[in-house]
N, C-alpha and C positions, 0 to 999 in steps of 0.2 A: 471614505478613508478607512484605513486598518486601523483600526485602533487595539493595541498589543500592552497586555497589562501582567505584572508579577502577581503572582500566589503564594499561600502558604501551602505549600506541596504533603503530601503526605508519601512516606518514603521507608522502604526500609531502613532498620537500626545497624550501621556498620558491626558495631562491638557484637551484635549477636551474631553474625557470622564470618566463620574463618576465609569462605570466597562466597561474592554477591551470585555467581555462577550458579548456584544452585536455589535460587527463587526467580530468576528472570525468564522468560520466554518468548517465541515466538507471539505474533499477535493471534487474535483466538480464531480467524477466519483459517487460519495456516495450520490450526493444530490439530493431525487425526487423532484417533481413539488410541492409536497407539502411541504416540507420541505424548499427550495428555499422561500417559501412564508410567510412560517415562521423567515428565517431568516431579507427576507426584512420586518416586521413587528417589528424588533427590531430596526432598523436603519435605515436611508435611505445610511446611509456610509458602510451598510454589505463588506464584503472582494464579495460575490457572485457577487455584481454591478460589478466587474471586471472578476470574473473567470466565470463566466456566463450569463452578460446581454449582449446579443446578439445585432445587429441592429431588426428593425422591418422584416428584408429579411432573420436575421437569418444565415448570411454569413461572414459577413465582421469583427462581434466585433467596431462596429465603436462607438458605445454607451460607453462598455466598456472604450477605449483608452480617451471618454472625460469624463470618469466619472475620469479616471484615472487622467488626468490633471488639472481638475476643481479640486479635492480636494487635490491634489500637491500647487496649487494657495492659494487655501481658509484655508491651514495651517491642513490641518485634517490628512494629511499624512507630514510627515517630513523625509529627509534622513539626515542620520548619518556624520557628519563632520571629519571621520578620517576612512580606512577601520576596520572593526571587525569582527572575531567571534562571534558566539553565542551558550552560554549554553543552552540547551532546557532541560529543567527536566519535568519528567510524570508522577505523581505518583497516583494508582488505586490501586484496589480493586476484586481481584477475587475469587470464591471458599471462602471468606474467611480471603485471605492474602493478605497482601498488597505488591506492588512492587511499585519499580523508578525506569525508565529509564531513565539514560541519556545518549543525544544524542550534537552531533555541526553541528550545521547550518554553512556551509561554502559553497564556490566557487571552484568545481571542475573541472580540466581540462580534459574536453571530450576527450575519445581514443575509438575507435571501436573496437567491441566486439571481434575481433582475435585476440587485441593486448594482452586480456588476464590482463588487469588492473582493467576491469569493466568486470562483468557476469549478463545476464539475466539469470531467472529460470521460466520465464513462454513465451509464446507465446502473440504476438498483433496484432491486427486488424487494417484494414485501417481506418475505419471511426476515433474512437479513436484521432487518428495520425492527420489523414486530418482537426478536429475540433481543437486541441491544435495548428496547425501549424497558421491555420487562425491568432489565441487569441496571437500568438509571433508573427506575422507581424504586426497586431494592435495595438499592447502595447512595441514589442520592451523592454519586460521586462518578467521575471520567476515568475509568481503570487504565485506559491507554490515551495517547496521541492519536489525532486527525494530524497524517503527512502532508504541510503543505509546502507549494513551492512559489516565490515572492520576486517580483522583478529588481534587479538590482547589479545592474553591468558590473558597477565599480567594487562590489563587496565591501559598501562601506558597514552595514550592519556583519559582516565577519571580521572587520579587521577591529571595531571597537568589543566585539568579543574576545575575538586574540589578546587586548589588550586587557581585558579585566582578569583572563585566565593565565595570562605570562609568569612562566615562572612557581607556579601554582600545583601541589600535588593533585588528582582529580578526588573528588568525595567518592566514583564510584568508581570504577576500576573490574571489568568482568568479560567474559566468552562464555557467549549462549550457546548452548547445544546442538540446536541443528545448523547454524551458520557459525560453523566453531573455525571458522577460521578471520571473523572478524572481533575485532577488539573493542569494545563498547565503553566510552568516557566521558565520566555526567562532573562539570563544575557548579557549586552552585554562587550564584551573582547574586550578593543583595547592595551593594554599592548604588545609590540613589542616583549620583553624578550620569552611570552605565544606564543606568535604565531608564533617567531621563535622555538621553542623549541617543538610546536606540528606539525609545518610543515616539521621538521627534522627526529620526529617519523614516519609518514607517507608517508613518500617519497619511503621507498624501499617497500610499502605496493602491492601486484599483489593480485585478487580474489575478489575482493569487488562486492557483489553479491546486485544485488535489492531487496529490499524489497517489494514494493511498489514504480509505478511510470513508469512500465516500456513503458508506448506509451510516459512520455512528456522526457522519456532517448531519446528514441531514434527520434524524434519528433526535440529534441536540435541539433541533431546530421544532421539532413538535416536541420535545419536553418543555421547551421554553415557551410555547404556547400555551402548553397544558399546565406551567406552574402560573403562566400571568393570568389566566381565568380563573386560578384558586387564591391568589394574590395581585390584584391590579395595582396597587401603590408598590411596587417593588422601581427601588432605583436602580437607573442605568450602569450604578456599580453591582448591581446584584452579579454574586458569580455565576446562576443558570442563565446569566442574559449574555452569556460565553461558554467558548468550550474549550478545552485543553490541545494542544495543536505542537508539534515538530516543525517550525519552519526551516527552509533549507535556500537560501539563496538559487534561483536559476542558470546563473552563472559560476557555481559555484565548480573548482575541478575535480572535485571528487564525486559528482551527480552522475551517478549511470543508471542505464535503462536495461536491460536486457530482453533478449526474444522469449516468448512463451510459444512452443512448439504442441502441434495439436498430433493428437494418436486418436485415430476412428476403431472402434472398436463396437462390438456386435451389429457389424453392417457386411453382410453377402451378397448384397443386389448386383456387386460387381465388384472383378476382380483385379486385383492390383495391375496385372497388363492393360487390361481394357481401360484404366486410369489415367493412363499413358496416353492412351491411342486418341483417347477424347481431347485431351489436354493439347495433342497437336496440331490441335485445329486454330486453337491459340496462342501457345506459347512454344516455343523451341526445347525441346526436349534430347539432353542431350547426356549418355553414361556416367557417374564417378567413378572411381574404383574405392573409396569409400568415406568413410562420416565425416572426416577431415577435410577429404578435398571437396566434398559436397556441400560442407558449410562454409570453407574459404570460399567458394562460388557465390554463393547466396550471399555471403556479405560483403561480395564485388560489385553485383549485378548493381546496373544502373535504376536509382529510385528505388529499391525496394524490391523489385516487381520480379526478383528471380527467388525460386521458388525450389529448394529441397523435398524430395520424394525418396522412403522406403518402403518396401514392398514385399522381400521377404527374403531370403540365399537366393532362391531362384530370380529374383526381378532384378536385386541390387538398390544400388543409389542411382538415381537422375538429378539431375535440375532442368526445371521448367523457366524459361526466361519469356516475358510477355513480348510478343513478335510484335506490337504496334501500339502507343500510348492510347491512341487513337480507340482503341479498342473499349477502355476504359468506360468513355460516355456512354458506349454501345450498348455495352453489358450491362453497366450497373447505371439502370434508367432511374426517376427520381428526380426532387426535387435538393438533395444532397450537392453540399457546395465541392465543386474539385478537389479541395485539400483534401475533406473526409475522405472519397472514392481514392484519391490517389496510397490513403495508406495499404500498407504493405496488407495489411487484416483485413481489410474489406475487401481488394482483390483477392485474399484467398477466401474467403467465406462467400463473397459473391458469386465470382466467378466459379475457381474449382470447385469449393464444397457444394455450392449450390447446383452451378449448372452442366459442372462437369460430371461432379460422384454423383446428384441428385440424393444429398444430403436430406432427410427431412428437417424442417427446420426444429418440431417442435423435438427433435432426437439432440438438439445444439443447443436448444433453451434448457432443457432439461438435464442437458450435460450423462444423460444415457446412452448418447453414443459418441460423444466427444471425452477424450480426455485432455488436459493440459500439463506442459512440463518447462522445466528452466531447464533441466539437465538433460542434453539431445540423447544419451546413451541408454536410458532409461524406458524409452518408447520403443527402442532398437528392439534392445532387448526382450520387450513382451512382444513384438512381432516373431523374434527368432523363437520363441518358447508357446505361437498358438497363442495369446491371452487377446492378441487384436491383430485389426486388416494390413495399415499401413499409415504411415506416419508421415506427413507435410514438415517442414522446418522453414523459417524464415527469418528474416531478419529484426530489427531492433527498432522501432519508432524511435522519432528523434524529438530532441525538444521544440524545435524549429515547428516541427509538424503537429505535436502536445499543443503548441501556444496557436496556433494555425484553426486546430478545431475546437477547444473551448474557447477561444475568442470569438466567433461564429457565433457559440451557443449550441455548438454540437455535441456531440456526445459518440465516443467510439464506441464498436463490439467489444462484448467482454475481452477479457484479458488481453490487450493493447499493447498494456504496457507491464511491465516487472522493473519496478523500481528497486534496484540492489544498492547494498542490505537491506530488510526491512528493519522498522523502527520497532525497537524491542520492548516489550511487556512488561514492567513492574519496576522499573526507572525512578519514576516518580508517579503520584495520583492526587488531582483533581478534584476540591471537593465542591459541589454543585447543589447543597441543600439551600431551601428556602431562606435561611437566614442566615448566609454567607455571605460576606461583601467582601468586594476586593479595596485593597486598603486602608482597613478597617480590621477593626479587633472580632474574630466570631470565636461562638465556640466549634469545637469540631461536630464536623456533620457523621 
């Protein structure tokens, strides 16, 4: 069962500043060197002084953990005097149309991935793991949300949120910087009646798949290890026997996915025609006149399996359409159940990158000669200016296909999926020390 519990949140102090705008952020996987630099140019109080100011060694977080405290002291952060939910509403703009999602910031109890209550859908790396594990021994606190996503046709867990938040000014109110065109709104619920009444919805809840978040999922999951070997009597309310989480109903209308498009860069083995030429031994290969109607193409093509190519002024736009489903088995051998092989990422990674370009793989692991993008113009772009070879576009995974392979117990190729907006940094925070209980009086951690 999900069992979904209220916190005392620890939160920025509204009164200290004029817009929340200037301490939130991206999440810390998403934030380059540059960007970081940006953010602490807004504030010295950025949410980044915590999810990413390192010590000077680069090790420890020891910066972090007193930044964390000094501004617990100096009133800039403040925790909540009763446990709560939280409404998080997101409302953007894509293509056109606009959407909301709403999502609850709650305190989930951690169960490991057999138990079959929580699903990963993607694979993690050690490093990832080894740096968030550090920033929770340090801080003994969740600086962000684990995205997850929860089965629930009817949205009855959003309409009884609707209802505690009706009518209601939001507590936070803000536009984060680099997705400054969505609108970020946190209520907070401590209404007992609402959070008895959503924690009874989701109790017999199994499948709840990630979204987004899965090294600090599993990251929580050996912290809670490592505090129950230093504490065996810790009760099942203990807070590190959970971790801080965004839930977002699956059926929710505001839930989008987006494509993450790949750019091959420092690879010469072969040239952007001869990419072509291979490709037509498979798929249908056929001119755009350009990025527009190359990616209206790609997100016609039936299943997935048509395929955006650029190459450079001289090549142009193609799309690649898979000339026979058939093919599928062929190519991509294995004990891999049809759903996985049928997404749109494994036929490009199998097929073309692998068999077609003769990608190496350990150049894709290591992301040395892969790059990835949400924004298709951008990869254009560094082919038209010499920076890489030639750039793939595809389509969108669906949820259909999300729920498809982490029900399996599979796990997609990196970046799969781009779950838009991302869940934004410094909202609220998590505290996970030893002697935290959820409902129950602690001190702060």
């Amino acid at each position: 069962m999900a069992t979904v519990r209220p916190f005392r949140g620890v939160r920025y102090a509204p009164d200290r500043f004029e817009r929340m705008d200037v301490v939130i952020s991206q999440p810390y996987d998403r934030i380059s060197p540059e960007l970081e630099r940006e953010y602490a140019s807004l504030s010295p109080y950025n949410i980044t002084g915590i999810t990413l100011d390192r010590d000077e060694g680069g090790s420890s977080y020891s910066r972090a953990r007193r930044n964390y405290d000094q501004w617990l002291a100096k009133g800039i952060l403040i925790r909540e005097d009763q446990p709560a939910f939280y409404a998080y509403e997101q409302t953007f703009t894509i293509d056109g149309r606009t959407f909301t999602r709403l999502g609850l910031i709650a305190a989930l109890e951690l169960a490991e991935f057999e138990e079959g209550i929580v699903l990963p859908h993607e694979r993690t790396f050690s490093g990832p793991k080894q740096d968030r594990l550090r920033l929770m021994n340090a801080l003994s606190v969740n600086p962000e949300q684990v995205f997850l996503l929860y089965p629930d046709p009817e949205n009855r867990v959003n309409a009884l949120v609707r209802r505690a938040i009706a009518g209601r000014k939001p507590d936070i109110d803000a536009v984060e910087r680099l997705e400054n065109q969505v609108r970020q709104r946190v209520w907070v619920i401590t209404q007992p009646e609402t959070i008895a009444e959503i924690q009874a919805v989701m109790a017999p809840m199994r499948g709840l798949i990630i979204a987004d978040g899965h090294h600090r999922y599993e990251t929580a999951l050996t912290y809670r290890r490592q505090q129950r070997a230093l504490h065996p009597d810790l009760p099942a309310t203990a807070a590190l026997n959970h971790t801080g989480v965004m839930l977002v109903s699956m059926d929710d209308p505001g839930l989008v996915v987006l494509p993450t498009h790949r750019e091959i860069r420092h690879f010469t083995a072969i040239p952007p025609r001869e990419v072509l030429a291979r490709a037509a031994a498979y798929f249908a290969v056929q001119p755009a006149a350009d990025l527009a109607e190359c990616l209206a193409a790609v997100n016609a093509g039936a299943g997935g399996h048509t395929f955006g190519f650029y190459g450079g002024p001289e090549v142009g736009f193609h799309t690649l359409a898979l000339r026979d489903e058939a093919l599928i088995d062929r190519l991509i051998p294995g004990d891999r159940s049809r759903a996985w092989k049928d997404l749109a990422v494994s036929v490009l990674h199998r097929i073309l990158l692998e068999q077609v370009v003769g990608l190496p793989t350990e150049g894709v692991e290591e992301k040395s000669l892969i790059h990835y993008y949400r924004d298709p113009q951008e990869p254009v772009t560094n082919v038209d200016e010499g920076r890489s070879a030639f750039v793939f576009f595809l389509s969108p995974t669906t949820m259909a296909q999300i729920k498809a392979v982490a029900g399996r117990g599979e796990k997609m190729p990196q970046k799969s999926t781009d779950f838009y907006p991302k869940v934004i940094s410094g909202l609220v925070m998590f505290p996970v020390g030893a002697t935290e209980r959820l409902g129950e009086e602690s001190a702060l951690a």
